[in-house]
N, C-alpha and C positions, 0 to 999 in steps of 0.2 A: 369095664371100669367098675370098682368097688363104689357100691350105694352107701352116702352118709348114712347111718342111724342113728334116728332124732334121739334117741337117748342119750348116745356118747353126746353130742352137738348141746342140750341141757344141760351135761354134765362140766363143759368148760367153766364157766363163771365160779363154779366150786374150785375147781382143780386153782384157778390163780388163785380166790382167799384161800385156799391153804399155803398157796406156797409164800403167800405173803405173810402168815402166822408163822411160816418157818423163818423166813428171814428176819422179821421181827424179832423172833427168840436170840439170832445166833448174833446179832448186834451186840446185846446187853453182855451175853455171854462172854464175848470176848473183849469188850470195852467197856462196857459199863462196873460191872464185878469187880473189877481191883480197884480202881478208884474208890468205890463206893466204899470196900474196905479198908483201905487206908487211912480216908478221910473219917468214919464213922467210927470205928474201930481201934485206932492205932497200930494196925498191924503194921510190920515196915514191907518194905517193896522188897528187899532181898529174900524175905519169906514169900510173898507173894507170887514172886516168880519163881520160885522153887516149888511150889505145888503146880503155877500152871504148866511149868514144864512137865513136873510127873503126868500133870493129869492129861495133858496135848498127848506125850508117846503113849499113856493108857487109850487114850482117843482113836487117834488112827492104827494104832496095831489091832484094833477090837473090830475094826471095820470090818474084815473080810469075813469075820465068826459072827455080826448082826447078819450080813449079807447071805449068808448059809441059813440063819436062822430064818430070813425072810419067805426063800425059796422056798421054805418046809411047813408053811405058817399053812396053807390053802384055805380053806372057808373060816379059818380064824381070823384073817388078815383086818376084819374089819372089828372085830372085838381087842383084837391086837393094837392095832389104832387108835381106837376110843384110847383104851386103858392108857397107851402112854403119850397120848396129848392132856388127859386130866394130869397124869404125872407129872407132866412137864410144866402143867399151870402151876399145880401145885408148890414145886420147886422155886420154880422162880417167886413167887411170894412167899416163901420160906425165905429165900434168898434176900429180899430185901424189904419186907417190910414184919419179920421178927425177929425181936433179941436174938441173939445166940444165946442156946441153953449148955456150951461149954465153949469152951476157948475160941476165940473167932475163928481162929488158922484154920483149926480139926474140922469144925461148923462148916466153913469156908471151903475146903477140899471135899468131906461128904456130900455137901447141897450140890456143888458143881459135877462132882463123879456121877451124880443123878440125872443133872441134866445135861450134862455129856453123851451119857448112853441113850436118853431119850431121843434126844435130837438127832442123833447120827442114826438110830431104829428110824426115826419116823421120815429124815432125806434118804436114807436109802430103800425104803417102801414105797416110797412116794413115785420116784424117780423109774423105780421097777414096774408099777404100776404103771405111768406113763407106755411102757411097751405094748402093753395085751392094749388098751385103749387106743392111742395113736391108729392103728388100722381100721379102726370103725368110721373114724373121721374123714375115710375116703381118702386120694391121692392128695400129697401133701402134709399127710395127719402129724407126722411126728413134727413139722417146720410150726404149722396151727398150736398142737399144745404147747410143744417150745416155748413160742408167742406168747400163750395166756401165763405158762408157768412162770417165763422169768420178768414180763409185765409185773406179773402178782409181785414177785419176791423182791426187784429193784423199788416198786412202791411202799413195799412194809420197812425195805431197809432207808428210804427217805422216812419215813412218817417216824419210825422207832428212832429215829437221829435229833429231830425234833420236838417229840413229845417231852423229854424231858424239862427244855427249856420254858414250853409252852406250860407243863405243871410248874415250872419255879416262879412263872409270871403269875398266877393266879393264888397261887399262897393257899389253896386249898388244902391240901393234903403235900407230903414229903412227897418230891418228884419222883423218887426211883421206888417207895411205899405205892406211890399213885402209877407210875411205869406198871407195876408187878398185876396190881391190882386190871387195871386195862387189859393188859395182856391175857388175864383168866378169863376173860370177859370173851376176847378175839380165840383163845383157844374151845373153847367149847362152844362156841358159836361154827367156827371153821370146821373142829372135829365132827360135827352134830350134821352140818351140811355135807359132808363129804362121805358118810356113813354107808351109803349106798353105792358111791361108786368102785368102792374099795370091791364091790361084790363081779366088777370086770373081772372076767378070766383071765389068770394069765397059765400059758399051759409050757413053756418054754423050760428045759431041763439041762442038765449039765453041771461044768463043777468050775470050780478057779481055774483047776489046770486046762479045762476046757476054751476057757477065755481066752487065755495066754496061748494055746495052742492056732488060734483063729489068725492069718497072718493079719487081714483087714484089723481086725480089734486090738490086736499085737502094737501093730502100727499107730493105731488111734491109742494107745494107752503112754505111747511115748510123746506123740504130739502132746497132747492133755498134759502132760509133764514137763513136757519146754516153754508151751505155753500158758500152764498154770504160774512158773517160776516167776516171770518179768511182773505178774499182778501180786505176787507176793512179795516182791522186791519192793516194786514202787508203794505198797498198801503197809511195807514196814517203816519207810521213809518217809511217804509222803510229808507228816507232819513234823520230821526235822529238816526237810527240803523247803519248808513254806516256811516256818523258824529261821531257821540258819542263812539260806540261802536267798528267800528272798527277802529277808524282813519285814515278815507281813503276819507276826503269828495272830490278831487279831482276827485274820482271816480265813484264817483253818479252816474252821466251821463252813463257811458260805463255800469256798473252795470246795471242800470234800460233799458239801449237797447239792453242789452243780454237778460234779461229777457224774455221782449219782444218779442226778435226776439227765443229763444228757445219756447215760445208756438206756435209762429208761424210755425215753421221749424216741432215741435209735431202734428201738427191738422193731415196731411194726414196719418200719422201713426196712429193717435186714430182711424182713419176711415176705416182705414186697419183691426183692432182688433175686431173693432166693428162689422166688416162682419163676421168676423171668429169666435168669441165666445159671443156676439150679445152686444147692448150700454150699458145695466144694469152694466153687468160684468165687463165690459172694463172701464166703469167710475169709478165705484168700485176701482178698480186697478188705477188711475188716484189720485182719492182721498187718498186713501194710500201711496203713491209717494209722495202727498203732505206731511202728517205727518211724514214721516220718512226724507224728505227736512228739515222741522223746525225743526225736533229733534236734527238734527245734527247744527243747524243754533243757538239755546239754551245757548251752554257754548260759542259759540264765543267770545274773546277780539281780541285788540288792535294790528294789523298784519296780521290778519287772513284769511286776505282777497282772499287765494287761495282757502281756503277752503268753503268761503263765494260765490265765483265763481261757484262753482260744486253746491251749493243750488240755485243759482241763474236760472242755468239751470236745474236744476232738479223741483222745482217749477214753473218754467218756463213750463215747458212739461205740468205739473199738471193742469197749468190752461187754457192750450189746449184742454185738454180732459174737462175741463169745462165748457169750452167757446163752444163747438161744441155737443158733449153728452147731457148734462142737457135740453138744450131747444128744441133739437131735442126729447129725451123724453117727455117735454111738449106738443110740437105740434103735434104728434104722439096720445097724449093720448085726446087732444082739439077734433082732429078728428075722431076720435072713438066716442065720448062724442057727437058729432056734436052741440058744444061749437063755441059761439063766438069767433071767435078769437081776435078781438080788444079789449075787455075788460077784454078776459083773460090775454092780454101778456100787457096792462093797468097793472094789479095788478102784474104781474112780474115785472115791470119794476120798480114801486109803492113798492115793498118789497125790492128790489136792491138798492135802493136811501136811503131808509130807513136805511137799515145797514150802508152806507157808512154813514149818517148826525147820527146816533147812536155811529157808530165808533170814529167821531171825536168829538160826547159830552162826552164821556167818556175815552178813552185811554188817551187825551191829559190831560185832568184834572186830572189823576192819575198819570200821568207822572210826572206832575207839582206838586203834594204833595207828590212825593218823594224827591221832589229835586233838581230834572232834569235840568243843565244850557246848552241851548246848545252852549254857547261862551266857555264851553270845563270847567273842574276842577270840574267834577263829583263827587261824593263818591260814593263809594261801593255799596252801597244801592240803588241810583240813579242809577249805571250802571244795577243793578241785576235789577229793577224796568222794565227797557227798553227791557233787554232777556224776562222776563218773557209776558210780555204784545205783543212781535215781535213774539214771537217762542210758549212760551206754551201755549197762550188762545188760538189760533188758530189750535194748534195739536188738543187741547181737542173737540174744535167747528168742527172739522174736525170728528174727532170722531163718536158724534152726527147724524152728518150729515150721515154716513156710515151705524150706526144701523139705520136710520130709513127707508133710500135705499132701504137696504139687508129687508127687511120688507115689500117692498112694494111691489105689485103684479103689472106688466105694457107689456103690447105687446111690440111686438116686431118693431122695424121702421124702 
């Protein structure tokens, strides 16, 4: 049996504040930003979304070339580090707490191109790291950092959800001035502590085609993509499901930070489960909690909202066990393969983007030739339109995802 060493076992508490610095970041990034310019700005929304569209396929098509670049970094990796978590601070307090020194739009598309490439360098370092680590930790290691990483990252993406309101309460400083400002605070705080562990070895070699040749990792790259879909579906809906559907938009907010906070409160249980009847099984059982979540979430109208509550936490759970299982099984299976890990967790990350900018060319354009108003006065149709696209395509994709699982052959982590 493999000896913990105390050093990996020190180094957890780091590894979650960073990965809660990552999720903090990718919050604002993707919700906070157009608002902010809309309302401060006047930029319109039809511009808006035409940059985040260019910059999302810039996004994930760039993944697999950080992911190469990671692989090649070796005793750089922690100067590589540093440098683009200060950047990334940086950025984001460009982003929002100074004028624009030219047109917002142009401003608006360069600050975000910045921290696009930041954030996607430093989750797929991170994530690649995790590999050389995870086996120091002794049997179980990759299910334990799991644990701490996505602990860390469902807590930053609760606090980053709330911080803003909590600065508009206080009237001190502009929320999202004071957000940016915060944030530079937690990134160099995070980067500064994690400095050191970036100096794990990782020795693991190989290419893309490498990856995609491995049938285990083959297999886990399609599950990852059946099963990333259904939380891109519902994370593009949800808040015209709680609008439209259940007349509760008041409620959004509270809704989407229970959610949240029940996967978070779920991870140390999935990791409980996971030792006792090993990750395969226990994900398994995760994903199914998901479908029997949406099935009930299906016929919901207009009140329903208590019962909307118990979904919310119970897919909530579901995407704990997502968030922590599935990628622990990848890097489990990266390591065995003695696979690259940067441009494996590159095209992870590269398939995960991909659903989400999938999800939102398609659900919203079908939403929209039903009929769909969301200033409210629905038909029938239009309301059926929004159950079926929030609740059933995502059971079904859920589904999917389970046979091809239950099919696949994977050690144990």
């Amino acid at each position: 049996m493999e000896a913990v060493l105390p050093r990996a076992e020190a180094f957890l508490p780091r590894y979650g504040l960073f990965a809660g610095f990552l999720a903090f970041a990718g919050l604002p990034i993707y919700i906070h930003a157009p608002k902010f310019f809309v309302d401060e700005y006047g930029v319109s929304l039809a511009a808006i979304g035409g940059v985040l569209l260019t910059l999302r396929l810039f996004d994930f098509l760039q993944d697999p070339f950080l992911g190469k670049l990671v692989d090649r970094l070796g005793s750089a990796q922690a100067p590589a580090a540093s440098a683009a978590a200060i950047l990334l601070a940086l950025s984001m307090v460009v982003l929002f707490a100074v004028t624009p020194l030219f047109d917002p739009l142009l401003w608006f598309f360069a600050v975000l191109a910045v921290l696009f490439t930041c954030f996607s360098f430093l989750t797929i370092l991170f994530y690649a790291q995790g590999i050389g680590m995870a086996p120091q930790l002794g049997p179980g290691g990759h299910i334990r950092l799991a644990a701490w990483r996505e602990s860390g990252s469902l807590t930053g993406v609760c606090f980053a959800s709330v911080l803003p309101a909590a600065l508009t309460a206080t009237g001190v400083l502009s929320p999202m001035a004071g957000f940016s400002l915060f944030f530079a605070v937690l990134a160099l705080a995070a980067a500064g502590l994690m400095h050191r562990v970036w100096s794990v070895e990782m020795t693991r070699t190989g290419s893309l085609r490498a990856v995609l040749a491995d049938p285990g990792l083959r297999r886990l790259v399609v599950v990852g993509l059946f099963n990333a879909a259904p939380i891109a579906v519902t994370s593009t809906l949800f808040l015209f499901f709680v609008d439209g559907r259940l007349q509760a938009e008041a409620l959004s907010g509270p809704l989407l930070l229970l959610f949240f906070l029940s996967a978070a409160a779920s991870v140390p249980l999935w990791s409980r489960l996971a030792d006792r009847i090993g990750p395969k099984r226990s994900l398994i059982r995760g994903m199914v909690l998901s479908v029997i979540a949406f099935a009930f979430a299906a016929p919901l109208g207009a009140g329903d909202v208590g019962i909307f509550v118990l979904v919310c936490i119970a897919s909530g759970a579901a995407l704990g066990a997502d968030m922590t299982l599935l990628p622990a099984l990848f890097s489990r299976r990266i390591e065995v393969a003695r696979i690259s890990g940067g441009q494996a967790f590159g095209l992870w990350n590269f398939c995960t983007k991909f659903t989400l900018a999938l999800a939102a060319a398609t659900v919203l354009p079908l939403l929209d030739l039903s009929g769909f108003n969301q200033s409210g006065g629905n038909t029938t149709e239009a309301l059926r339109t929004l159950s079926l696209l929030y609740a059933v395509v995502p059971c079904a994709l859920k589904i999917i995802a389970i046979g091809i699982l239950a099919g696949t052959k994977l050690e144990e982590v």
